[in-house]
C-alpha positions as CSV (number, residue, x, y, z in Angstrom):
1,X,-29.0,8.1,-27.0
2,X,-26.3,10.1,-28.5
3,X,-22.4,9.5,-27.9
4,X,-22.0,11.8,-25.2
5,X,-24.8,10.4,-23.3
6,X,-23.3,7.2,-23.8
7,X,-20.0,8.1,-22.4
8,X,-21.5,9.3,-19.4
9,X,-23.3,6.3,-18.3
10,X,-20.3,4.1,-19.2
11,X,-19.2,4.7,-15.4
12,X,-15.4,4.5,-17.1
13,X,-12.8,7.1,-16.5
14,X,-14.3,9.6,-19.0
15,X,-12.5,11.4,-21.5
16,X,-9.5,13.1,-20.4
17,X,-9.4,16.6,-22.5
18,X,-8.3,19.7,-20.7
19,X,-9.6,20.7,-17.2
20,X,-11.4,17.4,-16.5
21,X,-11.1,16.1,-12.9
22,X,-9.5,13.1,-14.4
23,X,-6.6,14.6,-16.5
24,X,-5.9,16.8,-13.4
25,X,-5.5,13.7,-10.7
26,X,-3.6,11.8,-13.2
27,X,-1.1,14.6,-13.6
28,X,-0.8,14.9,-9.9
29,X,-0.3,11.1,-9.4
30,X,2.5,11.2,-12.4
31,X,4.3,14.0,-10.2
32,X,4.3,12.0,-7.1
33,X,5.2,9.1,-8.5
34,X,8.2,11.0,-9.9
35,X,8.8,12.9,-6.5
36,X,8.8,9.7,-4.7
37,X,11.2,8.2,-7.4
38,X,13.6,10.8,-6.7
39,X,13.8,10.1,-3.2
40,X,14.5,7.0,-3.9
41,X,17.5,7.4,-6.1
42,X,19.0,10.4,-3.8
43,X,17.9,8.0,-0.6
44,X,20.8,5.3,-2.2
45,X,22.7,8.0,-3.2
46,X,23.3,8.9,0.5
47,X,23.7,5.5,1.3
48,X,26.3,4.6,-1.7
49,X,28.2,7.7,-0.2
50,X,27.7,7.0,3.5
51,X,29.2,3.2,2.5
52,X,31.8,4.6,1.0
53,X,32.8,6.5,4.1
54,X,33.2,3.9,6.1
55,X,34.8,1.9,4.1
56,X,37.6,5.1,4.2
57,X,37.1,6.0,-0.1
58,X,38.6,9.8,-0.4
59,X,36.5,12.1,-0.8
60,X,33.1,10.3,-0.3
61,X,31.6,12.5,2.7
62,X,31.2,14.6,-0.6
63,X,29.3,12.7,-2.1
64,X,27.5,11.1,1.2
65,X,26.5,15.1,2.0
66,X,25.2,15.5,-1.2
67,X,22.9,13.3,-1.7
68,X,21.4,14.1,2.1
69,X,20.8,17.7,0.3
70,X,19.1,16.2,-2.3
71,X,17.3,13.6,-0.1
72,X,16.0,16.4,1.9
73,X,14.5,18.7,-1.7
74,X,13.2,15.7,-3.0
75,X,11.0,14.7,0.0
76,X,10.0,18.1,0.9
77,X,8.8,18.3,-3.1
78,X,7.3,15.2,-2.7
79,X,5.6,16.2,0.7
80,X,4.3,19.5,-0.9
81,X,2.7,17.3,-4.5
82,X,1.1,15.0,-1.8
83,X,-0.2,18.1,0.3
84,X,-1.4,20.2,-3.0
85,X,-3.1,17.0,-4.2
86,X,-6.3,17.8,-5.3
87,X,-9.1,15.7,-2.9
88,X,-9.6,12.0,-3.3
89,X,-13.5,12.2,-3.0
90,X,-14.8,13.5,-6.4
C-alpha cells in the first residue's frame, strides 16, 4: 500500500492542496464566518448609535445611520457567501 493509498482510506479530511473540495468549503466557511462577524460588529454599531440618540448625544443619528448602511452590506454579503456556498453533500 503506497502513501496515497493510505491517505485515501484514512476517511480524514484529506489533504488540502489547490482545487480540492476541502480547501474550497473551508475557504467558503472562513468568509462566512467573517461576513457574519461583520454584521455583528455594524449590528452594535447601530445599536451604540441608536442608544446614543435617545439618550440626546449630538450628532449620533450619524453615526446610528451609518451603521444601518453598513448592517445592511454586511448581511446582504453574508446572504450572497451563504447562497454561493458550494453544496453540503460531497
Amino acid at each position: 500500500m503506497t502513501e496515497h493509498e493510505s491517505t485515501i482510506t484514512d476517511g480524514g479530511l484529506g489533504p488540502m492542496e489547490r482545487g480540492t473540495t476541502q480547501r474550497l468549503a473551508a475557504r467558503q466557511r472562513m468568509w462566512v464566518q467573517s461576513w457574519t462577524v461583520l454584521c455583528v460588529l455594524a449590528a452594535l454599531w447601530a445599536l451604540a448609535g441608536i442608544a446614543g440618540w435617545i439618550g440626546g448625544v449630538e450628532d449620533s443619528w450619524a453615526f446610528a445611520s451609518a451603521g444601518v448602511v453598513v448592517l445592511a452590506c454586511a448581511a446582504w454579503a453574508r446572504r450572497s457567501a451563504i447562497r454561493n456556498a458550494p453544496p453540503r453533500h460531497l
